[in-house]
C-alpha positions in Angstrom: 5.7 -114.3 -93.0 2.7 -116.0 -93.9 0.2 -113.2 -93.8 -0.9 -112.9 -97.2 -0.8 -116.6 -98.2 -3.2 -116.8 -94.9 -5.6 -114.4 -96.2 -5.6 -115.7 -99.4 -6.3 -118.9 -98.2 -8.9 -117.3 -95.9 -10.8 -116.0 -98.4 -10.8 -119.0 -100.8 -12.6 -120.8 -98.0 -15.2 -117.7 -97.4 -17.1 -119.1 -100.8 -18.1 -122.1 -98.8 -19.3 -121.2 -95.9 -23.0 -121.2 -95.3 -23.4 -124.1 -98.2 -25.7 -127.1 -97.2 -24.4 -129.1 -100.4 -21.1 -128.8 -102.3 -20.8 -129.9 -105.8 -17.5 -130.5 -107.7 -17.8 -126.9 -109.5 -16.9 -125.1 -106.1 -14.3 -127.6 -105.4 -12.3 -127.1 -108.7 -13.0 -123.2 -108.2 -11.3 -123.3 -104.3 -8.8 -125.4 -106.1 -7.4 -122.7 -108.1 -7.6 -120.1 -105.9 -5.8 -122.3 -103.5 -3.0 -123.3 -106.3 -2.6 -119.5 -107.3 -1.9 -118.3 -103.7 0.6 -121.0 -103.1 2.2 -119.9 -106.5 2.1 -116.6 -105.5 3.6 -117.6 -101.9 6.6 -119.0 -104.0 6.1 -122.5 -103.3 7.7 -124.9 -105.7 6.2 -125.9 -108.7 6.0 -129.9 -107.9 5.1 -129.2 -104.3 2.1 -127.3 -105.6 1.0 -129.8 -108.1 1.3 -132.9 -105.2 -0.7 -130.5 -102.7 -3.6 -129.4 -104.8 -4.0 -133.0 -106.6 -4.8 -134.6 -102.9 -6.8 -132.1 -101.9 -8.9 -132.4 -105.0 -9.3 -135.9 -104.4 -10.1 -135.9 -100.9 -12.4 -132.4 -101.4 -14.7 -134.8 -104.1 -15.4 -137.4 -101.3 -16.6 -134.8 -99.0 -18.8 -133.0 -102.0 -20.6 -136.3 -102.5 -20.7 -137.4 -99.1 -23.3 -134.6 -98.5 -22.1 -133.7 -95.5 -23.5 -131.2 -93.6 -20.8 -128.5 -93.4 -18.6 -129.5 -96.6 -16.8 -126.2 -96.4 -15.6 -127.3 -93.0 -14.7 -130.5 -94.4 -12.5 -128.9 -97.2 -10.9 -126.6 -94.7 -9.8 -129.7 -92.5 -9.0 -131.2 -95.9 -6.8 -128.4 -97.0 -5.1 -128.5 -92.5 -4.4 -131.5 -93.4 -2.4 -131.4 -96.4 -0.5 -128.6 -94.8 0.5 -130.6 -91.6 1.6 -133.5 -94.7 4.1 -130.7 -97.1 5.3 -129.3 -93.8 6.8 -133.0 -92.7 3.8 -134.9 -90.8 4.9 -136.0 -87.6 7.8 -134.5 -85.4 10.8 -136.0 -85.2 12.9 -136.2 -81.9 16.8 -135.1 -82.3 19.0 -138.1 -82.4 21.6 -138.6 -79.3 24.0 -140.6 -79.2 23.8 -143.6 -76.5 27.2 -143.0 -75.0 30.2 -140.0 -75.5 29.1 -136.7 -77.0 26.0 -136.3 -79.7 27.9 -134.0 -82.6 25.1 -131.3 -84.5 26.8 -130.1 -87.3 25.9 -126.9 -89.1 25.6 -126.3 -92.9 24.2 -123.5 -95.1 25.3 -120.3 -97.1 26.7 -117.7 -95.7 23.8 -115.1 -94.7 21.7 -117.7 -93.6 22.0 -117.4 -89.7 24.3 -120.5 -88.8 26.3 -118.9 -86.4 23.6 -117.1 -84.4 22.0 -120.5 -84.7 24.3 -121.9 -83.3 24.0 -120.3 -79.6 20.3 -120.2 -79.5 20.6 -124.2 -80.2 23.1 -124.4 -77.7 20.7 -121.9 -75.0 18.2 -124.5 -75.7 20.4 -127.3 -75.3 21.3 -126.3 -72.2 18.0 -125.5 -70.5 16.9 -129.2 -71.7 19.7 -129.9 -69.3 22.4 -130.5 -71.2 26.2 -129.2 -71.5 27.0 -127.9 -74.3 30.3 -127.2 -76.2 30.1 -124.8 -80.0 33.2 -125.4 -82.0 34.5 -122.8 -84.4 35.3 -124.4 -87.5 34.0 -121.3 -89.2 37.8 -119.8 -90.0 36.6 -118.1 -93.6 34.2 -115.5 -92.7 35.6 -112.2 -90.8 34.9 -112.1 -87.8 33.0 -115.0 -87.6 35.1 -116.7 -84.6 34.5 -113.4 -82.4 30.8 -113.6 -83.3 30.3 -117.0 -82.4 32.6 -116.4 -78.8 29.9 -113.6 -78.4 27.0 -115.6 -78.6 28.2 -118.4 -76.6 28.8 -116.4 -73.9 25.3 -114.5 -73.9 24.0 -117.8 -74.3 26.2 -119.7 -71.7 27.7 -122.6 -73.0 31.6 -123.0 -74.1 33.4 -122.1 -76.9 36.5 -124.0 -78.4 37.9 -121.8 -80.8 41.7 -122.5 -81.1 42.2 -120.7 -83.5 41.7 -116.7 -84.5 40.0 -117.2 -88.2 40.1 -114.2 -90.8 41.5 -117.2 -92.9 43.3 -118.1 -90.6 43.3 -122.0 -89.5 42.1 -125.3 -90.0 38.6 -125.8 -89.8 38.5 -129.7 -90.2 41.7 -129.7 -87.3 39.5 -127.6 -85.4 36.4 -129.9 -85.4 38.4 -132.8 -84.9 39.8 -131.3 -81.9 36.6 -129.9 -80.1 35.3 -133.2 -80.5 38.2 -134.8 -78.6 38.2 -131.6 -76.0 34.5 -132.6 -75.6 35.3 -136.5 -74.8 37.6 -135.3 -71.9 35.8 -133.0 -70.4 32.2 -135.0 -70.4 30.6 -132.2 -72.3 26.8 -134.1 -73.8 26.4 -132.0 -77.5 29.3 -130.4 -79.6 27.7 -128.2 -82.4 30.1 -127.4 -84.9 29.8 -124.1 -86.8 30.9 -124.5 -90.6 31.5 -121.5 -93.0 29.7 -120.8 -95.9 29.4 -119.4 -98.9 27.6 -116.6 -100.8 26.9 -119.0 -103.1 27.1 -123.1 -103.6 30.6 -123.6 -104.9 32.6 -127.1 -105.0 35.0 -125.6 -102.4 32.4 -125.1 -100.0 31.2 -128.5 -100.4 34.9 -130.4 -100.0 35.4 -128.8 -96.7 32.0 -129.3 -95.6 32.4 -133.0 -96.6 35.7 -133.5 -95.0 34.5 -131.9 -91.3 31.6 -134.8 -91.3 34.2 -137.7 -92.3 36.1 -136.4 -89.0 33.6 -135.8 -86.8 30.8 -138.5 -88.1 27.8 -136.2 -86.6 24.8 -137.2 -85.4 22.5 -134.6 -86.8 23.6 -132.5 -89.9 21.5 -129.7 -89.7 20.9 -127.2 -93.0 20.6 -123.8 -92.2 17.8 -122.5 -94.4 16.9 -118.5 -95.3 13.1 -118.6 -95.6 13.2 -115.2 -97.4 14.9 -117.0 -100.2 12.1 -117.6 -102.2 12.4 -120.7 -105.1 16.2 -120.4 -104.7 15.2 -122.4 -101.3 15.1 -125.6 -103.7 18.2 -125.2 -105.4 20.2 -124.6 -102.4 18.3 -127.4 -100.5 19.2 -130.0 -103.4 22.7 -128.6 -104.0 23.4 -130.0 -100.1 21.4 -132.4 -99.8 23.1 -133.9 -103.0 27.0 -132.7 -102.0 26.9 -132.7 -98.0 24.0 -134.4 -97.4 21.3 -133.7 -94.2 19.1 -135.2 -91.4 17.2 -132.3 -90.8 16.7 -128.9 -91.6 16.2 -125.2 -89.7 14.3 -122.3 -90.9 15.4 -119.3 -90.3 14.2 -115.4 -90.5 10.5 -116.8 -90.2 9.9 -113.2 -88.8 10.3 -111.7 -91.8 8.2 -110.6 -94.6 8.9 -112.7 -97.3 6.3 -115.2 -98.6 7.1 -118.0 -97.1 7.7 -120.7 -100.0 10.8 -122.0 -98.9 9.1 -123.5 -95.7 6.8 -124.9 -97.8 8.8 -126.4 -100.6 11.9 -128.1 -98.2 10.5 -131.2 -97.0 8.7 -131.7 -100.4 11.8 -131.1 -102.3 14.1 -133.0 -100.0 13.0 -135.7 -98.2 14.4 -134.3 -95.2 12.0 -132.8 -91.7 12.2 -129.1 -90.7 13.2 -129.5 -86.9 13.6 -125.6 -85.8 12.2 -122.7 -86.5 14.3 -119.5 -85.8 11.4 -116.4 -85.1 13.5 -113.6 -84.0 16.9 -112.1 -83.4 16.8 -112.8 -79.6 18.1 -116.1 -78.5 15.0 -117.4 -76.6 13.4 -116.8 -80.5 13.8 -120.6 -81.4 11.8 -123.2 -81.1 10.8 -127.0 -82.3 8.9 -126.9 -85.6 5.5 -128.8 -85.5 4.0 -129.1 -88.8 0.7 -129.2 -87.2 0.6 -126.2 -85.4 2.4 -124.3 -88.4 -0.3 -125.3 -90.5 -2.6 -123.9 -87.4 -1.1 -120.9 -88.2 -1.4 -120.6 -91.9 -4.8 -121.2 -91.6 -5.6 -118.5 -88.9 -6.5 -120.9 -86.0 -3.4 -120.1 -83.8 -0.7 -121.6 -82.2 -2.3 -121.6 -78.5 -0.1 -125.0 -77.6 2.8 -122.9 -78.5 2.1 -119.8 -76.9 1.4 -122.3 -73.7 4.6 -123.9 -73.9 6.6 -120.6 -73.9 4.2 -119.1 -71.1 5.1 -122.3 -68.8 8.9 -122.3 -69.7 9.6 -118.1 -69.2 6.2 -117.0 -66.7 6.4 -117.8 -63.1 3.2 -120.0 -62.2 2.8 -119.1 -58.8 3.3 -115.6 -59.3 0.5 -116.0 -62.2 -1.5 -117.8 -59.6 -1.3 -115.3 -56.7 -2.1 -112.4 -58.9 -5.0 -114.5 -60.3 -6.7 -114.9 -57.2 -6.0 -111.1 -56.1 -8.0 -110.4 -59.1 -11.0 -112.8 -59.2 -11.6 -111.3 -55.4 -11.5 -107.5 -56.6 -8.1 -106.8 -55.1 -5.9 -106.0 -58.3 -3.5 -103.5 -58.5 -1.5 -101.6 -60.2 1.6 -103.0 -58.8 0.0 -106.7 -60.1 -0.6 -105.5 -63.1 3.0 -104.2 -63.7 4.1 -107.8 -62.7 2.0 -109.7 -65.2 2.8 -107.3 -68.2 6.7 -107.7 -67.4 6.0 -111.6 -67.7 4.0 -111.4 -70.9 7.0 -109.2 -71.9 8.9 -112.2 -71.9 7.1 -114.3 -74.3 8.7 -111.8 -76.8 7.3 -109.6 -79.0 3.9 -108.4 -78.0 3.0 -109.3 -82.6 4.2 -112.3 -82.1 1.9 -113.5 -79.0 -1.2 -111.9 -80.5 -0.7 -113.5 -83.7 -1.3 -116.8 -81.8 -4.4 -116.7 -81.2 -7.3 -117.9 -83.0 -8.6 -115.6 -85.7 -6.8 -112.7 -85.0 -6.1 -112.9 -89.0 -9.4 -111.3 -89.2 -7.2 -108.3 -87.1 -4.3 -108.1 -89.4 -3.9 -104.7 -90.3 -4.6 -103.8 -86.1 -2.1 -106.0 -85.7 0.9 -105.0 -88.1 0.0 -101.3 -87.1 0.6 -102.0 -83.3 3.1 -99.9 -81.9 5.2 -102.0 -79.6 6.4 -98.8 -77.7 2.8 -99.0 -76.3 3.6 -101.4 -73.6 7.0 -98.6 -72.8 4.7 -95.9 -72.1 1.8 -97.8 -70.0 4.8 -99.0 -68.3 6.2 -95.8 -67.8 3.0 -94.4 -66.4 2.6 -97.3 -63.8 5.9 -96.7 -62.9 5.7 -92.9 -62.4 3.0 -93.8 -59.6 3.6 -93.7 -55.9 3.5 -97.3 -54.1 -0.4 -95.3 -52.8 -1.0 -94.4 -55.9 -0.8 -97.9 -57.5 -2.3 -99.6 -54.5 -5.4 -97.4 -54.9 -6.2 -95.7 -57.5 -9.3 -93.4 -56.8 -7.0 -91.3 -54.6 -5.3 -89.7 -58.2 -6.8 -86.6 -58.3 -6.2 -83.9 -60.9 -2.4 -82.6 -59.7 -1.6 -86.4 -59.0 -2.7 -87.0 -62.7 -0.6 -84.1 -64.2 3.0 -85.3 -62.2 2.8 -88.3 -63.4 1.9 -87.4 -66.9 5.6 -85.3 -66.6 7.2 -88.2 -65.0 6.3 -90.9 -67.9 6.6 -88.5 -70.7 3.2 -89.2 -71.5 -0.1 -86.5 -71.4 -2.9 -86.6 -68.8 -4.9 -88.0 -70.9 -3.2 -91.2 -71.4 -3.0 -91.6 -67.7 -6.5 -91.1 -67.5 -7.5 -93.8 -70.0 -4.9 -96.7 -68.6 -6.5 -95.7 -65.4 -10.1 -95.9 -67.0 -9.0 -99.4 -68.3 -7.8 -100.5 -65.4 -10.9 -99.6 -63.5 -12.8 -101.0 -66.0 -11.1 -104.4 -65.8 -11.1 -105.0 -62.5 -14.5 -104.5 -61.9 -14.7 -106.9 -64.2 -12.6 -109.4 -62.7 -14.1 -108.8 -59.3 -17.7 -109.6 -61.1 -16.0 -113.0 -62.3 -14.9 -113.6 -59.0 -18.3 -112.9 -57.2 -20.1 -115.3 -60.2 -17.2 -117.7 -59.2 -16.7 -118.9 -63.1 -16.4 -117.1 -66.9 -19.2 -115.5 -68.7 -21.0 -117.7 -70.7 -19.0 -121.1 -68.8 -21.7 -121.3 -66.0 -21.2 -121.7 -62.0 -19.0 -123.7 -60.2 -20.5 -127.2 -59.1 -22.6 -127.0 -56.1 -23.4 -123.4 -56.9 -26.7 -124.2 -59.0 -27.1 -122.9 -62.6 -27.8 -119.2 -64.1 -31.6 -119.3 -63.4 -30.8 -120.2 -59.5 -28.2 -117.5 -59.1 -30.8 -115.0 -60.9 -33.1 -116.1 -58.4 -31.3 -115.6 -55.8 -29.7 -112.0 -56.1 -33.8 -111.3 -57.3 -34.7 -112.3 -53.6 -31.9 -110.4 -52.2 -32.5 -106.8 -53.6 -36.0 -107.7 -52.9 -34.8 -107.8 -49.1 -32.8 -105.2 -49.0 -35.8 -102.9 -50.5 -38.3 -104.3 -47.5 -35.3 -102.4 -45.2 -35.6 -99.2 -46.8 -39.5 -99.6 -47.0 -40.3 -100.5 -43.3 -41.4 -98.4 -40.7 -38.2 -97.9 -38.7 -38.6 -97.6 -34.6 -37.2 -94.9 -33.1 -35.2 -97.4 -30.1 -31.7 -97.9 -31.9 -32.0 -101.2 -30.9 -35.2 -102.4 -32.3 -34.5 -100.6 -35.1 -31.5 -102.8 -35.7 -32.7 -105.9 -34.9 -35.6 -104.7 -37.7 -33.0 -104.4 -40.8 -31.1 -107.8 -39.5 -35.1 -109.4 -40.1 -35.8 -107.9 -43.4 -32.9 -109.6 -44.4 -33.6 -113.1 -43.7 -35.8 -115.4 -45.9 -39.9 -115.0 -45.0 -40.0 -118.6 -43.6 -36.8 -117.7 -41.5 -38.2 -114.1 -40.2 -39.7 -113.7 -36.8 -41.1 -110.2 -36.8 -43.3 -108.9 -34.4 -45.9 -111.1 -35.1 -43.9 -113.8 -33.9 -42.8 -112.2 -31.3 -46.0 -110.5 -29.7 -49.5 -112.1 -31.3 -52.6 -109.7 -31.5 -53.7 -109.8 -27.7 -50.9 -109.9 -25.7 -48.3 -107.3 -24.4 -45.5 -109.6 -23.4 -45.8 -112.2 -25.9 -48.2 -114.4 -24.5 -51.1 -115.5 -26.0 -54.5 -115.1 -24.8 -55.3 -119.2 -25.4 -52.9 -121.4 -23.5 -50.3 -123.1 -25.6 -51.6 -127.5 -26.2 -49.7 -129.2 -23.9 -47.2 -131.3 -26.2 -49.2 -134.7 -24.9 -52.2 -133.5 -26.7 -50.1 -132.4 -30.1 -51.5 -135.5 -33.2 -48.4 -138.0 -32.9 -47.4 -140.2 -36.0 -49.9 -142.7 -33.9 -52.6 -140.6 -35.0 -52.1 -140.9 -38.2 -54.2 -143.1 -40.9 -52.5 -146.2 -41.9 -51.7 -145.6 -45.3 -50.4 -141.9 -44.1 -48.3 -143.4 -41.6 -46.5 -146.1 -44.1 -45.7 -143.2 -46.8 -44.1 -141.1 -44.2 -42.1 -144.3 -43.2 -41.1 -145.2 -46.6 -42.5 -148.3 -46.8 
């Protein structure tokens, strides 16, 4: 969603980079890129004013301060800012302290509330609560089978007395899922409300009269962020008739520009406390105005991306196939694991575009095909349990077959297999170096120079084995390679073994009895005291 606001952004900044001084000229000239692309971005009018009057301010300290890197300085200036119009801090849900915490759900029809509505309650639930979604929704067609639908897929109750179609009392209905949720010990009751394709005074009377009977908690508006600058009417239309404590974007997978998550908390006072990324149910997740700004500004969401790999990927699974592959035993089979457990971070866009400067890959990115990952899939799986464990026995007929078995050409199967090759040699190489290119050895390893030195002296000795005379006993011969492969001061050769002069190892002067050997009696004084340490 926020693609081109990011690269316009981007690009503003590009001006600076490289300056040793910034003067108040190429301030005011970043300024107004930055204030056309939020423009363009749909951002309200007011919100945009606020935003590009602090950073104006604070961008004129950092010109005169002389700073070393002022275009780094702006750019934190600018993060800053962002993390501020986005809502600062992030707020924790309010419970209540005894009986059942009441989320209720406003918005416009269109907006998402009821599919809302079970991902809040799937992620309710895995926090470790129970959770009980109340149907008050009794306008929209449909809308009480759609909500029983998504509570079950995302496995929490449903109190839905009655069938909707216009059918019903929705404020009887809240009333009595609240008192259902008393009895039965249920923690959180989130109460679906209709809406509207429009704001209308109706609307607003029945919204009004469900929170006087079930006094929530939390009211929670339900915002479209493909709205555009409609995003600020709405928002002030409910804020003023309903009122809210919070608010939850929605559709920020899509492509619109992204103004109404920018303008919300400006406009209304009030925090953005979800984000809804995707149709899925597991595509939801807490809003942090610091990482969203992360993300506006191309440096990633990795704290995200680590959260979601810790809640959906099994760690010890990660950890075994880890180790397989730092010791050059990956296969194919591990490789299948790990890819169906990135698989369920989601969409394979959506974890790339969480990493750090992968803005710079945008057009890579939006052209990645996701039925990629089908087909590599598909090939792994056309394999033989032999085939994955080892793949130099796939030979030109193995190759074909499982070309016809994944749908796929030989020449895909030869370049995963290439790849894979390619990567675990890699990984083996890590392994062996015991740490990351460019990171260094592991303590008590000694540094890059050492371990240079080192495999320097050991091709070194396993030349002198190739270059030696070899005898023609077996035996000698063998124990002439294990030699060659010791250190010099650590070899004892034949000259060690049998001196000039002597056939069995005896030499022609008899050995000085160890009597006559110079003790450290022998010794000068001052020798004698610096060997002792005193």
């Amino acid at each position: 969603m926020f693609g081109n606001l990011s690269d316009r952004l981007s690009q503003s900044f590009k001006q600076l980079r490289g300056r040793g001084v910034l003067t108040e000229a190429d301030v005011d000239n970043t300024i107004g890129q930055i204030r056309r692309a939020l423009l363009d971005a749909d951002v309200a009018l007011p919100v945009v004013r606020q935003f590009t009057t602090d950073v104006r301010e604070k961008a004129y300290g950092a010109a005169r301060s002389k700073a070393l890197n002022p275009g780094q300085q702006v750019v934190r200036i600018v993060h800053d800012e962002l993390v501020e119009i986005l809502g600062g801090e992030t707020r924790e849900l309010h419970f209540a302290s005894r009986g059942p915490t009441v989320f209720m759900l406003a918005g416009l029809q269109g907006a998402g509330k009821t599919t809302l509505a079970g991902k809040l309650g799937k992620w309710l639930r895995e926090e470790g609560r129970s959770v009980l979604l109340v149907a008050s929704d009794l306008q929209r067609p449909g809308a009480v089978h759609q909500l029983q639908v998504v509570g079950g897929r995302a496995g929490v109750g449903v109190w839905a007395p009655e069938p909707g179609d216009g059918v019903g009392d929705p404020v009887e209905v809240a009333r009595s899922g609240l008192a259902h949720a008393l009895e039965s010990g249920i923690d959180v009751v989130v109460v679906d409300t209709a809406g509207r394709l429009g704001v209308d005074q109706e609307m607003m009377d029945q919204a009004i009269a469900i929170r006087e009977a079930v006094h929530p908690h939390e009211i929670l508006f339900v915002l479209d962020a493909m709205v555009g600058q409609d995003a600020v009417r709405t928002s002030t239309a409910f804020r003023d008739g309903v009122g809210f404590t919070g608010v939850v974007l929605s559709k920020l997978d899509g492509d619109a520009r992204g103004g109404a998550a920018l303008s919300v908390r400006g406009v209304t006072g009030a925090p953005v406390l979800f984000a809804s990324t995707g149709e899925g149910l597991d595509d939801f997740e807490r809003f942090h105005a610091d990482r969203m700004a992360g993300r506006i500004l191309d440096m990633g969401d990795v704290m995200t991306l680590i959260e979601q790999a810790e809640k959906r990927m099994d760690q010890a699974e990660a950890q075994k196939v880890a180790a397989k592959a730092m010791s050059g035993e990956l296969t194919l089979d591990d490789f299948l694991s790990q890819l169906q457990q990135v698989r369920r971070l989601g969409s394979m866009k959506k974890v790339l575009g969480m990493i750090p400067g992968m803005g710079q890959m945008r057009d890579q990115l939006e052209n990645f095909d996701e039925r990629e990952v089908d087909r590599v899939e598909a090939i792994v799986r056309s394999m033989t349990p032999a085939e994955r464990t080892d793949v130099s026995i796939l030979n030109g007929s193995r190759r074909a077959r499982i070309a016809r078995g994944s749908g796929t050409t030989v020449t895909d199967v030869n370049g995963l297999v290439k790849r894979f090759e390619a990567a675990k040699a890699m990984m083996g190489q890590m392994g062996q170096m015991s740490g990351m290119p460019g990171m260094g050895s592991m303590p008590g390893q000694g540094g890059k120079a050492k371990q240079r030195a080192q495999q320097r002296q050991a091709a070194a000795r396993a030349a002198r084995v190739k270059k030696k005379a070899r005898s023609g006993n077996p035996a000698r011969r063998r124990q002439q390679e294990l030699e060659a492969l010791l250190p010099k001061d650590q070899r004892g050769g034949e000259e060690a073994q049998a001196p000039a002069g002597s056939a069995f190892g005896l030499t022609s002067a008899p050995a000085v009895p160890p009597a006559a050997r110079p003790g450290l009696e022998d010794l000068p004084d001052d020798i004698k005291r610096m060997l002792q340490g005193r």
